[in-house]
Structures are given as C-alpha cells and as structure tokens.
DSSP file (Angstrom, degrees, kcal/mol; ACC not computed):
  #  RESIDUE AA STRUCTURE BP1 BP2  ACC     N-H-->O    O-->H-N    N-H-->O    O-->H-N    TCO  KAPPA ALPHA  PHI   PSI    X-CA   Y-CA   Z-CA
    1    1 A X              0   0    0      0, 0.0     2,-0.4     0, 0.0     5,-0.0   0.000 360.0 360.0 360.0 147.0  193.4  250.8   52.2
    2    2 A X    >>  -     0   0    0      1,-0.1     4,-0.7     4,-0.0     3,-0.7  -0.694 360.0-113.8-111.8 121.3  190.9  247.8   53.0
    3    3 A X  H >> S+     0   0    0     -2,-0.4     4,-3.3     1,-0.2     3,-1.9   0.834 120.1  55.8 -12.7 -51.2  189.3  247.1   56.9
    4    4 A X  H 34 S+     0   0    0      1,-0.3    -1,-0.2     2,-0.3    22,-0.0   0.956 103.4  47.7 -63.1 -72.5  191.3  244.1   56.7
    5    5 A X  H <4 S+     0   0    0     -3,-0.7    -1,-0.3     1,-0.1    -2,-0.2   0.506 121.6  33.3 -24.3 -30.1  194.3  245.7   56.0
    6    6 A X  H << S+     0   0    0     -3,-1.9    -2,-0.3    -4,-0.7    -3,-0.1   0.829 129.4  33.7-107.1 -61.9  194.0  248.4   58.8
    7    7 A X  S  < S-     0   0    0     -4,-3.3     2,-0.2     1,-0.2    -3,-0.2   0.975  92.8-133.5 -59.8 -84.2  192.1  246.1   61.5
    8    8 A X        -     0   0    0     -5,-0.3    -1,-0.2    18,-0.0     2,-0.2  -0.537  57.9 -53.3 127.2 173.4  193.5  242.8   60.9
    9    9 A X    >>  -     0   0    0     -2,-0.2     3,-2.0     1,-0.1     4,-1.0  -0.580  61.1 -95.7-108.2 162.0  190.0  240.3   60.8
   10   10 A X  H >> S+     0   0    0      1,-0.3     4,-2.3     2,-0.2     3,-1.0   0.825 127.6  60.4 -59.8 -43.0  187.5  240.4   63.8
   11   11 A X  H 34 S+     0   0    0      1,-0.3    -1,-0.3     2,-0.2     3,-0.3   0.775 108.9  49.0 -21.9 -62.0  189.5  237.1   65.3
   12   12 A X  H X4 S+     0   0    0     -3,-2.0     3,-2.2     1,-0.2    -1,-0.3   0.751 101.1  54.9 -22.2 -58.3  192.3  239.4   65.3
   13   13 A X  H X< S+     0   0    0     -4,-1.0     3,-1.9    -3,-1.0    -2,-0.2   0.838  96.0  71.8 -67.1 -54.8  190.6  242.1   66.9
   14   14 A X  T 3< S+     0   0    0     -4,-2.3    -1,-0.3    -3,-0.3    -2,-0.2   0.618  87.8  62.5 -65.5  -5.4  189.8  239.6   69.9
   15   15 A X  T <  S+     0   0    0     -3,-2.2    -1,-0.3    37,-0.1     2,-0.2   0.292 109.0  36.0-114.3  25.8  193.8  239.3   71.4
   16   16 A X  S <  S-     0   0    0     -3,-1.9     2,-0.3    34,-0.0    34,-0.1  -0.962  95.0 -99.8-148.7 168.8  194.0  243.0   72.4
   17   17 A X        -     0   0    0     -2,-0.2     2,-0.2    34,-0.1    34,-0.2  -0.511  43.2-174.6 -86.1 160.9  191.8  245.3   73.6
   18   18 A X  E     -A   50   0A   0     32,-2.3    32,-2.4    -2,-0.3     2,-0.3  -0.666  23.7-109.0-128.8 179.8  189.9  248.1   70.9
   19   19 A X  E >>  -A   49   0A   0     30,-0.3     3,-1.6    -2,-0.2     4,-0.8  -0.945  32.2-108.6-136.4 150.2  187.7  250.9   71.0
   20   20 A X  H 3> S+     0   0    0     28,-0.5     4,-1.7    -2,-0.3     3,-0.3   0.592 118.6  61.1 -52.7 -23.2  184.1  251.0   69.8
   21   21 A X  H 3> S+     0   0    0      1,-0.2     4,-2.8     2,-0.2    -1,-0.3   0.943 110.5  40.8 -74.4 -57.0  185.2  253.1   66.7
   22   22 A X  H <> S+     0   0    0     -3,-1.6     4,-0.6     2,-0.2    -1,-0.2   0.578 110.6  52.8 -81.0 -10.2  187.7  250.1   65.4
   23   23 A X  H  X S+     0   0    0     -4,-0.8     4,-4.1    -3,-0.3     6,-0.4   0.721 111.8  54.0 -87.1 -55.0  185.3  247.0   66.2
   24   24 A X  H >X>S+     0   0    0     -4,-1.7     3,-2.6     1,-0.2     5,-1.6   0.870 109.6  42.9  -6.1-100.8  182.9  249.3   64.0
   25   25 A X  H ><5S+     0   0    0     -4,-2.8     3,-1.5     1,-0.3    -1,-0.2   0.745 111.9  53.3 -20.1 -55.4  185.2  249.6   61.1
   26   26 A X  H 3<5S+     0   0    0     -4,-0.6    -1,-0.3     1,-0.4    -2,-0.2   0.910 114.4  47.2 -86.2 -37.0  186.1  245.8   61.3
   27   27 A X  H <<5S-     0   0    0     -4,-4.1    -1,-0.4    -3,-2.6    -2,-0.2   0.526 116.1-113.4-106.6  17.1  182.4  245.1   61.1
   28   28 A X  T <<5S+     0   0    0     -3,-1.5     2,-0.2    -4,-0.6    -3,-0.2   0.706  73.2 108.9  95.2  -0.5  181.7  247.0   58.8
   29   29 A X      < -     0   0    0     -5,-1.6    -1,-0.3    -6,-0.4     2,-0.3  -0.634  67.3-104.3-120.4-162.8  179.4  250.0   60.2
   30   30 A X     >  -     0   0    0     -2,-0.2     4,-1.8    -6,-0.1    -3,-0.0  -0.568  45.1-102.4-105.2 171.3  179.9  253.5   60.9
   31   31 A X  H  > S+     0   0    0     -2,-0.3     4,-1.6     2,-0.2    -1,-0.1   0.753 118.9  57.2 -33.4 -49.9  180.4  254.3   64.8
   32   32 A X  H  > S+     0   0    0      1,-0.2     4,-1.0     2,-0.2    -1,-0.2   0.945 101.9  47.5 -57.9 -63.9  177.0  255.4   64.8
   33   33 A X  H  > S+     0   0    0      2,-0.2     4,-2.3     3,-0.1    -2,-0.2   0.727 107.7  55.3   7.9 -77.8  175.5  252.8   63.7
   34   34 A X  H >X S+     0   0    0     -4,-1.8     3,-4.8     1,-0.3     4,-1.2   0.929 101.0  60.1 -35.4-103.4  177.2  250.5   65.9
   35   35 A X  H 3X S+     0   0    0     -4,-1.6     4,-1.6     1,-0.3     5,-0.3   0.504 100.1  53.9  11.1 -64.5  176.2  252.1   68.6
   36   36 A X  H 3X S+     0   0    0     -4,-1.0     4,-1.2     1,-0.2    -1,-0.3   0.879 105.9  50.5 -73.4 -32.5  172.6  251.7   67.8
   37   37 A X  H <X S+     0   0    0     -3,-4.8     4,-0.7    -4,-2.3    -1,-0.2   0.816 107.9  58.2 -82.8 -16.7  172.8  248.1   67.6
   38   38 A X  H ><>S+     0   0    0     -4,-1.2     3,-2.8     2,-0.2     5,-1.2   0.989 116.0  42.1 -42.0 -81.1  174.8  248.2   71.4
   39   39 A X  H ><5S+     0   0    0     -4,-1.6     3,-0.9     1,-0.4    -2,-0.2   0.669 106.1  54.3 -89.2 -23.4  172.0  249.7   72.2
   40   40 A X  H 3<5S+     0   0    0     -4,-1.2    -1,-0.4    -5,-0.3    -2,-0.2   0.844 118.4  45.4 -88.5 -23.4  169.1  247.5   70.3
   41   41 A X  T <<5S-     0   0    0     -3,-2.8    -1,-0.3    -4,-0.7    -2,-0.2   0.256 109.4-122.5-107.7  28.0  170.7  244.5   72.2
   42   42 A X  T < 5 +     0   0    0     -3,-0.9    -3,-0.2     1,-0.2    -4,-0.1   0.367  53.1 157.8  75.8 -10.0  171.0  245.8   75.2
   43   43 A X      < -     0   0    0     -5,-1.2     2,-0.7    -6,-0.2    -1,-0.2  -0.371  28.1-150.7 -82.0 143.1  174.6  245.3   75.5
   44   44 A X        +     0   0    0     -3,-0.1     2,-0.2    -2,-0.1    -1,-0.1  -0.662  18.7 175.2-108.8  51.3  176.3  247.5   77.9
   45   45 A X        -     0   0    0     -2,-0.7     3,-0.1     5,-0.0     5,-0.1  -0.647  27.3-106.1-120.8 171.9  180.0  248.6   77.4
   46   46 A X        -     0   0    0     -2,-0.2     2,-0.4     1,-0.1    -1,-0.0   0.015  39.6 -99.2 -61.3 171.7  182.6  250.9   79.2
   47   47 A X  S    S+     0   0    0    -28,-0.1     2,-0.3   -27,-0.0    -1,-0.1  -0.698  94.8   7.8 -98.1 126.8  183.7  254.1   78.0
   48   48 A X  S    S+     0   0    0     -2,-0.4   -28,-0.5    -3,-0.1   -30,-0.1  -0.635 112.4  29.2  85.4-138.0  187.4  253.5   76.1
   49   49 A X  E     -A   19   0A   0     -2,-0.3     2,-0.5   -30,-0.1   -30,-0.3  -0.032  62.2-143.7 -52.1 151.7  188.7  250.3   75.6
   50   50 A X  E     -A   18   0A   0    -32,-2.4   -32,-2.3   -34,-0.1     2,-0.2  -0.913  18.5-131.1-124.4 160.5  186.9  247.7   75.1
   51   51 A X     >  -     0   0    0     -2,-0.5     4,-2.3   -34,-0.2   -34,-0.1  -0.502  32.4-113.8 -87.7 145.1  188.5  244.0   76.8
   52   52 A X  H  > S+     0   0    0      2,-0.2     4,-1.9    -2,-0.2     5,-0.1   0.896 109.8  61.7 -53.1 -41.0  188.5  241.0   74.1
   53   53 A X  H  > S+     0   0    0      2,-0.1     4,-1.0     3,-0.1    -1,-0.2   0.967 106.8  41.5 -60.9 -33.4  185.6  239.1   76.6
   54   54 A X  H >> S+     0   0    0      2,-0.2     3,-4.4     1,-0.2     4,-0.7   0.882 111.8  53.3 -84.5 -69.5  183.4  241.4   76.3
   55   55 A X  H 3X S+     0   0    0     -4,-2.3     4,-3.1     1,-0.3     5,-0.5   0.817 108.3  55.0 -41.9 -48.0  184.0  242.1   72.3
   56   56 A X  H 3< S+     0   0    0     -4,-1.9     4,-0.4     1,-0.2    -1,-0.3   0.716 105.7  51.1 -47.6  -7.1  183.5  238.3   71.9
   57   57 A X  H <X S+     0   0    0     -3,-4.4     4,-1.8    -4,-1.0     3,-0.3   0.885 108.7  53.5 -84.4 -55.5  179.9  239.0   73.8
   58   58 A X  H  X S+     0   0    0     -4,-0.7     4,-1.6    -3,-0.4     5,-0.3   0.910 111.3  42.7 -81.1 -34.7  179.4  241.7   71.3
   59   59 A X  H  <>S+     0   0    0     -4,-3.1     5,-2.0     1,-0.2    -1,-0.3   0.879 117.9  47.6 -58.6 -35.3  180.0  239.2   68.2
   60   60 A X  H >45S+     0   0    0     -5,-0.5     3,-0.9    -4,-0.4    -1,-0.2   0.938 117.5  40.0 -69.2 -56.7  178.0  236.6   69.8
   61   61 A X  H 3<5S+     0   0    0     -4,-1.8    -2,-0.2     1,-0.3    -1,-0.2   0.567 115.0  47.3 -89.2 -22.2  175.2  238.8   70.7
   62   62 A X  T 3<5S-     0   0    0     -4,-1.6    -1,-0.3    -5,-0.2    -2,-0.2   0.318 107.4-124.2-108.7  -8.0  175.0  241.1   67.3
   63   63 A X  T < 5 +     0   0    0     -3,-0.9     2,-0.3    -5,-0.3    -3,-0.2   0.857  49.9 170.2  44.6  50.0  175.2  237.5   65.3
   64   64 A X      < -     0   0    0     -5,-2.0     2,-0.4    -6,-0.2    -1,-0.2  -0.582  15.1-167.1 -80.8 132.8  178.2  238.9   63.6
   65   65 A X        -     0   0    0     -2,-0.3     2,-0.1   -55,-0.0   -55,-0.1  -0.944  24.8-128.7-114.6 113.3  180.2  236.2   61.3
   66   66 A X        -     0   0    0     -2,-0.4     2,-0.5     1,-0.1   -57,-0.0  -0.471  34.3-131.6 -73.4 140.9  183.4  236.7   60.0
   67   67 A X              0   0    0     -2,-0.1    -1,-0.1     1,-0.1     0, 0.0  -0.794 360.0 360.0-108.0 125.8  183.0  235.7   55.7
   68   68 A X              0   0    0     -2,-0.5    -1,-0.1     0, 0.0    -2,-0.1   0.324 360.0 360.0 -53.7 360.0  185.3  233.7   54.5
C-alpha cells in the first residue's frame, strides 16, 4: 500500500491532528529520522498528538514540499 494511500498527502495531514510516527511516513522518513531533523531545527513538539499549527511549523521549518 503507498504513503498516499494510507496518510492521505501532507495538506491532508494538516485538518486533524497526527502523531510524529504518521507525519514521518507521509514525509517520507523513518521515525527516527524525523526525529533527528525536530531536533537539527530546533523545533520543539509535545509528546502525542501533534495539533495541525504546529505540523504546518514543522513543514515550514524542515522546507518540506509536497511533489506534484
């Protein structure tokens, strides 16, 4: 089954809240991963969910683009 398919595309992603494991996926790293680049930009988030402002901070801030 394809990211796309499970996730829905990161736009998607923004009208509910997720958890760092499924913004991952959508973007295409592992958890770990992720993680490290939270951390390589400073970025700061809570423990569960995370709220659709703040993932749009992370997209913004990680210079993540969704491809057409």
């Amino acid at each position: 089954m394809l990211k796309q398919e499970l996730y829905g595309s990161p736009r998607k992603l923004q009208t509910k809240a997720r958890y760092k494991k499924e913004l991952a996926y959508a973007m295409g790293y592992s958890l770990r991963t992720f993680q490290r680049r939270l951390k390589e930009a400073n970025i700061n988030t809570p423990r569960g969910l995370i709220c659709p402002e703040k993932q749009q901070e992370i997209f913004e801030k990680l210079g993540w683009h969704q491809v057409a």
